[in-house]
C-alpha positions in Angstrom: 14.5 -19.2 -14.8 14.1 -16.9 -11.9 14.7 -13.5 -11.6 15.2 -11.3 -8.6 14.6 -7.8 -7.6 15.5 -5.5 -4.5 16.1 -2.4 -3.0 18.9 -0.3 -2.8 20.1 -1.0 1.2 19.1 2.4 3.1 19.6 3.3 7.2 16.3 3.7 6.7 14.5 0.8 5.1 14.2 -1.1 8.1 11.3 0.7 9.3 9.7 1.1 5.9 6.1 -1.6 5.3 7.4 -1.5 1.6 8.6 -4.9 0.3 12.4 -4.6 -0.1 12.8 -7.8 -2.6 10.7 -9.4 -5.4 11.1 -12.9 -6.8 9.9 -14.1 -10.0 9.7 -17.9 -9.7 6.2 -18.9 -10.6 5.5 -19.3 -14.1 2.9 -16.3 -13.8 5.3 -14.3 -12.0 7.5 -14.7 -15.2 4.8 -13.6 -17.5 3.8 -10.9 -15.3 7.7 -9.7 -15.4 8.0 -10.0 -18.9 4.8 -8.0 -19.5 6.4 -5.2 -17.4 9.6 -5.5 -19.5 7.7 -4.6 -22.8 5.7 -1.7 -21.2 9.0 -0.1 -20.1 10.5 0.2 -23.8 7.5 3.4 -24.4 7.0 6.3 -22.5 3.4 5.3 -21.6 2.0 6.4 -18.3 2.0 3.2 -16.2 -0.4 2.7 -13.5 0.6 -0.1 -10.9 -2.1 -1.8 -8.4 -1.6 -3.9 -5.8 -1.8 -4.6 -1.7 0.4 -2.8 0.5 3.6 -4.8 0.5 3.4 -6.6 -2.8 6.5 -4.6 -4.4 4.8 -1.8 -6.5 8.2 0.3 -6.0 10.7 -2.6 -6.9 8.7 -2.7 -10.4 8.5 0.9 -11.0 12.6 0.9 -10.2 12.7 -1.9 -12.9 10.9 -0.2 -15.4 12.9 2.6 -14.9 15.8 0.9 -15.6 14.6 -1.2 -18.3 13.3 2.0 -20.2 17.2 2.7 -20.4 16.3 6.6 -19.1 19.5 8.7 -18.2 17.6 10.8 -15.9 17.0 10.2 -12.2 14.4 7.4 -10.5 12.3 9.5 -8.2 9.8 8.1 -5.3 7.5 10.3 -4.1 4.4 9.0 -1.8 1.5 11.4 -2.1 -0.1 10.5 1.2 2.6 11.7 3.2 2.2 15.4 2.3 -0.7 17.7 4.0 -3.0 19.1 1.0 -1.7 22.8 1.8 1.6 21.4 1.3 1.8 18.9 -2.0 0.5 21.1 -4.4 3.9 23.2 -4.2 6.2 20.2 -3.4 4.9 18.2 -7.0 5.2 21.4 -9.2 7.3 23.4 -7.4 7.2 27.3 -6.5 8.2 30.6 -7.3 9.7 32.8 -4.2 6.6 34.6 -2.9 4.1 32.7 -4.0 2.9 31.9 -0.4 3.9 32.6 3.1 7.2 31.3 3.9 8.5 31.4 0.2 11.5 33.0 0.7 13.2 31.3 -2.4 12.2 29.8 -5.7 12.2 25.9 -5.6 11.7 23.1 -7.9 9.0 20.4 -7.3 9.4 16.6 -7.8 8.2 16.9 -11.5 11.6 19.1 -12.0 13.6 16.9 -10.0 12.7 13.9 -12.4 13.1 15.5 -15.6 14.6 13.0 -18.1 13.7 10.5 -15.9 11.2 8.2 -13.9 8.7 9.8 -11.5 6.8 7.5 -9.2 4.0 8.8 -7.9 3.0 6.6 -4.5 -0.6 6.6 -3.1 -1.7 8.1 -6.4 -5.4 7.9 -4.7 -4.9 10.0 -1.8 -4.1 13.4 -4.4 -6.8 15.6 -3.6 -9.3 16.0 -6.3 -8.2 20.1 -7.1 -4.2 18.5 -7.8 -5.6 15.6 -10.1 -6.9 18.7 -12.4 -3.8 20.2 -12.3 -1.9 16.3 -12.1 -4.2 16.0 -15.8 -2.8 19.1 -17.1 0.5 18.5 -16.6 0.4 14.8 -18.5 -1.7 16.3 -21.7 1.1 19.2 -21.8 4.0 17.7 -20.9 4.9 20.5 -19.0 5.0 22.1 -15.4 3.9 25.4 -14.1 5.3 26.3 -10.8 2.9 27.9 -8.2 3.3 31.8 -8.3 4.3 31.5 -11.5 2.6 31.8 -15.7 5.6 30.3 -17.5 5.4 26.6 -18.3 8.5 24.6 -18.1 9.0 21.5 -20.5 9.4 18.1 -19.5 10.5 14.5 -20.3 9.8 12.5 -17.4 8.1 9.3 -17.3 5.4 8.8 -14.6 4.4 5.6 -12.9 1.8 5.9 -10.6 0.8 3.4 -7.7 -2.5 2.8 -5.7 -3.2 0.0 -3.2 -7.2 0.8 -3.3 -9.5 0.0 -6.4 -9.1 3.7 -8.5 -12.5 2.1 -10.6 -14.2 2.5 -7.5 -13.3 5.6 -6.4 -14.2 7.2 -9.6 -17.7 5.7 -9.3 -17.8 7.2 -5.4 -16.7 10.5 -6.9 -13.7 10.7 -5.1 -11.2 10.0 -8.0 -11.1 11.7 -11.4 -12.4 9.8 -14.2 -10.5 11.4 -16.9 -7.1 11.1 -15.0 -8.0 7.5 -14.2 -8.2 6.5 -17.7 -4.9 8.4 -18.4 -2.7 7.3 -16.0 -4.1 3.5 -16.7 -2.5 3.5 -20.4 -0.6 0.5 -19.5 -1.6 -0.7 -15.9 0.6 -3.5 -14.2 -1.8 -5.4 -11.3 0.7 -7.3 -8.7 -0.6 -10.1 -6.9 -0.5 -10.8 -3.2 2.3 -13.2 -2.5 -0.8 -15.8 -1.4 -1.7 -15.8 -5.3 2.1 -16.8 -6.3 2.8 -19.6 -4.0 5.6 -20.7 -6.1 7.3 -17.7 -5.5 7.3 -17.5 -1.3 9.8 -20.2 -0.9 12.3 -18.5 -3.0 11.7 -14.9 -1.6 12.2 -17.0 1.9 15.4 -18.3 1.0 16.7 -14.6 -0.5 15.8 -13.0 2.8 17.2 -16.0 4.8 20.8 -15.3 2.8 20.4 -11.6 3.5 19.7 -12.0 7.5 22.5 -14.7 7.5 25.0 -12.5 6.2 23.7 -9.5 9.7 23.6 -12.4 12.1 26.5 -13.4 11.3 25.8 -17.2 11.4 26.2 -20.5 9.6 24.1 -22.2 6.9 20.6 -22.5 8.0 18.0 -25.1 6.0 14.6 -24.6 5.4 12.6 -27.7 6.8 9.7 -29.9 4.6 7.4 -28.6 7.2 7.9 -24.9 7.5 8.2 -24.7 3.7 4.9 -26.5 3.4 3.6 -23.7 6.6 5.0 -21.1 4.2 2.6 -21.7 1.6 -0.6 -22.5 3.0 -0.2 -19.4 5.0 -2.3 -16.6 3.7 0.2 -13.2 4.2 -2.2 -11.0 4.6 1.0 -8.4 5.5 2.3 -9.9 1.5 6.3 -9.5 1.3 7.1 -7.3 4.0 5.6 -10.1 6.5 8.0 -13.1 5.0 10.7 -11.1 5.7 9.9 -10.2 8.9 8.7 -14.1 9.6 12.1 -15.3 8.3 14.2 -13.1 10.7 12.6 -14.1 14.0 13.2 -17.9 12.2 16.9 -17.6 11.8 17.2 -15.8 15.9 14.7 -18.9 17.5 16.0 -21.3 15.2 18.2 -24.2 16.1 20.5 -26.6 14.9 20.8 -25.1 11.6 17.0 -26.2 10.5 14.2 -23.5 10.7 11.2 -26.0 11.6 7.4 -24.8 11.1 7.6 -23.8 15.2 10.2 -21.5 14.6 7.8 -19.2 12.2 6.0 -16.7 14.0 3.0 -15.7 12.3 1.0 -12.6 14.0 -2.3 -12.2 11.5 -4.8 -9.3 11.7 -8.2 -9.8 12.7 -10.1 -12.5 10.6 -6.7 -14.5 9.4 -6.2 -16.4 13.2 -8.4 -19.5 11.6 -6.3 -19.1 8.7 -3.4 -18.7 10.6 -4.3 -22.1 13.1 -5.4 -24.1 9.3 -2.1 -23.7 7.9 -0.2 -25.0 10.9 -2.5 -28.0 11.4 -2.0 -29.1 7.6 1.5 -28.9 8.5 1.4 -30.8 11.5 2.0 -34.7 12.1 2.8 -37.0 9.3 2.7 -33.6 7.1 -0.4 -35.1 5.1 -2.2 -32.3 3.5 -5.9 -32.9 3.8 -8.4 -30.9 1.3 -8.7 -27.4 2.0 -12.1 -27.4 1.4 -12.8 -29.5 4.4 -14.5 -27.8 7.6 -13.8 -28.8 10.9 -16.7 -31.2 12.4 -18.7 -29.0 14.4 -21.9 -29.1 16.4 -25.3 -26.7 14.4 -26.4 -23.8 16.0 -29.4 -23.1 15.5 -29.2 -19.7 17.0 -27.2 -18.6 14.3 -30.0 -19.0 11.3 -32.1 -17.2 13.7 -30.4 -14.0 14.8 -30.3 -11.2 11.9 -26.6 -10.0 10.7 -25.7 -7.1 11.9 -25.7 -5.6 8.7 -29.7 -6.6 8.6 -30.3 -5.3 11.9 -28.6 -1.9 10.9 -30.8 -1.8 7.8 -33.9 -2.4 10.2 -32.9 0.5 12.4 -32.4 2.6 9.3 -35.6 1.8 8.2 -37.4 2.7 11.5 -35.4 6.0 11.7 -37.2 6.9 8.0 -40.5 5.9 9.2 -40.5 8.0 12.2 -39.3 10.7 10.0 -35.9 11.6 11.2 -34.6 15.2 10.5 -31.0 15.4 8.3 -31.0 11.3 8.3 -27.6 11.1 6.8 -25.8 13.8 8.3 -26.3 11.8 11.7 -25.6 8.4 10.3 -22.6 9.4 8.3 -21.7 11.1 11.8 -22.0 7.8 13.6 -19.9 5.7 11.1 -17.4 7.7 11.5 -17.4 8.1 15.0 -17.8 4.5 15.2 -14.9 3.5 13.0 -12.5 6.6 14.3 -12.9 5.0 17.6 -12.3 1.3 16.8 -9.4 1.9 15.0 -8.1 3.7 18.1 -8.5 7.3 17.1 -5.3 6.2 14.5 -6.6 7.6 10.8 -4.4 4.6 8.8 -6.6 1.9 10.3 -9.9 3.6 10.2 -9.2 5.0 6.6 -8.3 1.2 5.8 -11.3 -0.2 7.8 -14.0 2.1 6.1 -12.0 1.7 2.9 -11.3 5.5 1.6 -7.9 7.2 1.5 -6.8 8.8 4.4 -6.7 12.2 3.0 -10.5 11.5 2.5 -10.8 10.2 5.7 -9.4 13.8 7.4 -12.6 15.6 5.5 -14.8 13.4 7.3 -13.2 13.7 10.4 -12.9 17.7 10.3 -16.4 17.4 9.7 -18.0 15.9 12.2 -15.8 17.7 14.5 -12.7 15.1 15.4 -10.4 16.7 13.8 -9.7 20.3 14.1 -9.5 22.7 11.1 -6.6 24.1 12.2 -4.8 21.4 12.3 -4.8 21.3 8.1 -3.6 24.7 8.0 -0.2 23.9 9.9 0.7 21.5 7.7 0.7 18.5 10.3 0.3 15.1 8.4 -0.1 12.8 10.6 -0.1 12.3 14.2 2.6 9.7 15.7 0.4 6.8 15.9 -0.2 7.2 12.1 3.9 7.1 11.8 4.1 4.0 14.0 1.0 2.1 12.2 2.3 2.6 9.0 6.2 1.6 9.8 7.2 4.3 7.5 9.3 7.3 7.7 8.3 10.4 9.4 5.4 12.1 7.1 6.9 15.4 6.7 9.5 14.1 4.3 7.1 12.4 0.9 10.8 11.6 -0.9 10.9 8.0 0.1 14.4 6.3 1.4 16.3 5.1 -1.1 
């Protein structure tokens, strides 16, 4: 049995990273889906983890409609709101209860009453909202800012995190008692290179879908790019198949889509990967063991030079001995510098290089001076390298396309 789940089409989906489809081939994939269909039938708090593009939206729409709710599904991605700004745009506001309040509006916990709230990026919420995020789950009810009267709900939340919440509770960055709240029932997604029985199918769903907007004939799926398809590690999960099979169906010809035809692009650290896959695939399609390195000459250079992980830990070590005024002010300075400008001065890529939220990462860059203040008080999210690393819609709007 297989099972299949997409996205409602949207003008705007084409420039989302999210994954727009979601097979369930594999035999875990089916367990995993059937686990998700018993959590639906309560009203427990469901907390989803899983890489960027691995279809944590697709199964918060399904449990949505599973739970048979009569109220509305609604995506909200707390990352894309400024922190002056998401406090009043979850709960809502009273008219004058800040500058520029002309009118009373409700927030996205409103919006979803008697239905599903999905609560993106649940681990870039500032640490003051996750009090007030707490509050609202223990009382089931929402108080707007400017406001002392508490309105009711029934809504449903399922939150969503690509970055390990157990980790940022122990780094202090994440609340402990809202963790182990939202986590009542927690769904973990695989990356697509944990289900390989499921990347094949998912290939031939988008290959159907970009058939029918090219408007061409029956394309097959060769021995060899199907065998490419799975050795291949998708590091960019879903959204990069899809992506993969489109250029396939414009390069490809005589109605075959060979193992040439599917460009790959890794990131940094996945070109060997990237180069393995296609060699396995390559020739008589013989598929040597994985395990087996590539002859290569020793170097003995290489046992001998420190890491540079040991030669920072030397340098640290000499800057202690000599004494070093406000130690980890400077070096907490210098990582960030260092990673701010290898990422291109683009907060996405240095927040994901370092490994905290990006919300987090604008503290650290306001401190050490890289980011002005003011900046924060305007409300600007993002800059428009931000927009174009992630792919998604413009950061002022947090409702995400449907």
């Amino acid at each position: 049995m297989e099972r299949l789940l997409t996205l409602p089409e949207s003008p705007a989906s084409a420039l989302s990273i999210r994954a727009k489809a979601l097979v369930f081939h594999d035999p875990n994939s089916l367990q995993l889906l059937a686990h998700i269909e018993r959590i639906a039938l309560s009203d427990a708090t469901v907390l989803v983890t899983g890489e960027t593009g691995t279809g944590k939206e697709l199964v918060a729409r399904h449990l949505h409609a599973v739970s048979g709710r009569r109220g509305p599904f609604v995506p909200v991605n707390c990352g894309a709101f400024s922190e002056s700004l998401i406090d009043a745009e979850l709960f809502g506001h009273e008219s004058g209860a800040f500058t520029g309040a002309s009118q009373a509006r409700a927030g996205w916990f409103e919006a979803a009453n008697g239905g599903t709230l999905f609560l993106d990026e649940i681990g870039d919420l500032p640490l003051a909202l996750q009090v007030k995020l707490l509050r609202v789950l223990q009382e089931r009810q929402v108080v707007r800012l400017g406001s002392r009267k508490g309105i009711p709900l029934d809504v449903c939340l399922v939150a969503a995190t690509n970055i390990d919440l157990a980790r940022a509770v122990e780094a202090q960055h994440f609340r402990a008692d809202l963790f182990y709240r939202l986590s009542v029932a927690s769904v973990r997604l695989p990356p697509l290179r944990e289900r390989p029985g499921d990347i094949v199918p998912l290939a031939r769903h988008f290959m159907a879908v970009y058939r029918g907007r090219l408007q061409i004939d029956e394309v097959a799926l060769s021995d060899d790019a199907q065998a490419l398809l799975r050795t291949y590690s998708w590091p960019g999960n879903i959204r990069e198949l899809e992506n993969a099979i489109h250029y396939a169906l414009i390069v490809c010809r005589d109605g075959v889509i060979r193992a040439e035809d599917v460009r790959l692009v890794p990131l940094a650290g996945q070109a060997n990967a990237n180069e393995s896959a296609r060699l396995v695939v390559g020739g008589v399609g013989a598929m040597p063991p994985a395990t087996a390195p590539a002859p290569s000459m020793p170097d003995a250079s290489a046992d001998e030079s420190p890491s540079a992980l040991a030669r920072l830990q030397d340098a640290l070590s000499a800057l202690l001995q000599q004494g070093e005024a406000e130690l980890f002010q400077k070096v907490e300075s210098a990582l960030v510098h260092a990673a701010y400008a290898h990422a291109g001065q683009n907060q996405v890529r240095a927040a994901r290089v370092l490994g905290i939220t990006r919300n987090m990462l604008r503290t650290q860059l306001k401190r050490h001076g890289l980011l002005a203040a003011a900046d924060e008080g305007e409300g600007r999210s993002s800059s428009a390298s931000d927009e174009a690393e992630t792919g998604d819609a413009p950061l002022g709007s947090a409702l995400l396309p449907l």
